[in-house]
N, C-alpha and C positions, 0 to 999 in steps of 0.2 A: 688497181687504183685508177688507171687510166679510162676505164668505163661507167660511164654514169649513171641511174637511174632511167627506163624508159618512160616512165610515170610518176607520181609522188604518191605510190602506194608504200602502207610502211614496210612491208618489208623489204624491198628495195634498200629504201631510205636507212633501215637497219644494218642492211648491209653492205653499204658504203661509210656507213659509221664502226660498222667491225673495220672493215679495211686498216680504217683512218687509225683505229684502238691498237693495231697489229701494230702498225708501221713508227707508232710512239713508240708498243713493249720494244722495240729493236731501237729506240733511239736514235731514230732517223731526224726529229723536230729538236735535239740537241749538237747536230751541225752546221758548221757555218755560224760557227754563233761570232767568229770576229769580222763579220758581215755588220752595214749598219742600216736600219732600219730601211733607210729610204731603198736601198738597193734587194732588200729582202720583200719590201712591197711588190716592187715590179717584177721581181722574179714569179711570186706565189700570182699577179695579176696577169703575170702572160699567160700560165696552168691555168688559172680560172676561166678565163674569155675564152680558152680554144676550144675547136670541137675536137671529138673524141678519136676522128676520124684525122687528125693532122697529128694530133698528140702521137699518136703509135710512131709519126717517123719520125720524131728526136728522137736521137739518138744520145749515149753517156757522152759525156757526165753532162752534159745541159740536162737530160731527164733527172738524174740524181739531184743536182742544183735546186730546181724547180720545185720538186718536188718537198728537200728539205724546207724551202723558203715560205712552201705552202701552208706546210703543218706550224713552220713557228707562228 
């Protein structure tokens, strides 16, 4: 999940969209739900802005966090 696309070739883009399909079938985007929006934004917008190369050193549960907040 933590790896991006090198290009916006589709298959790539496909398979970052499998990732994203897996990590819903496991119900990872139904935690944290007594989170409330605003704090769920900023969690999913520190994942988004980082590069990929900072992501790998979070560490749990901020990665777990982060990550669920992304998907909702």
């Amino acid at each position: 999940m933590w790896s991006t696309p090198a290009k916006h070739y589709t298959r790539q883009i496909a398979e970052v969209h499998e990732r994203i399909a897996f990590l819903k079938e496991l119900g990872l985007d139904r935690h944290l739900s007594e989170l409330n929006d605003t704090l769920v934004r900023r969690y999913a917008w520190r994942m988004s802005t980082r590069p990929p190369s900072v992501s790998e050193r979070i560490t749990e549960p901020a990665r777990a966090v982060e990550s669920a907040c992304f998907l909702r």
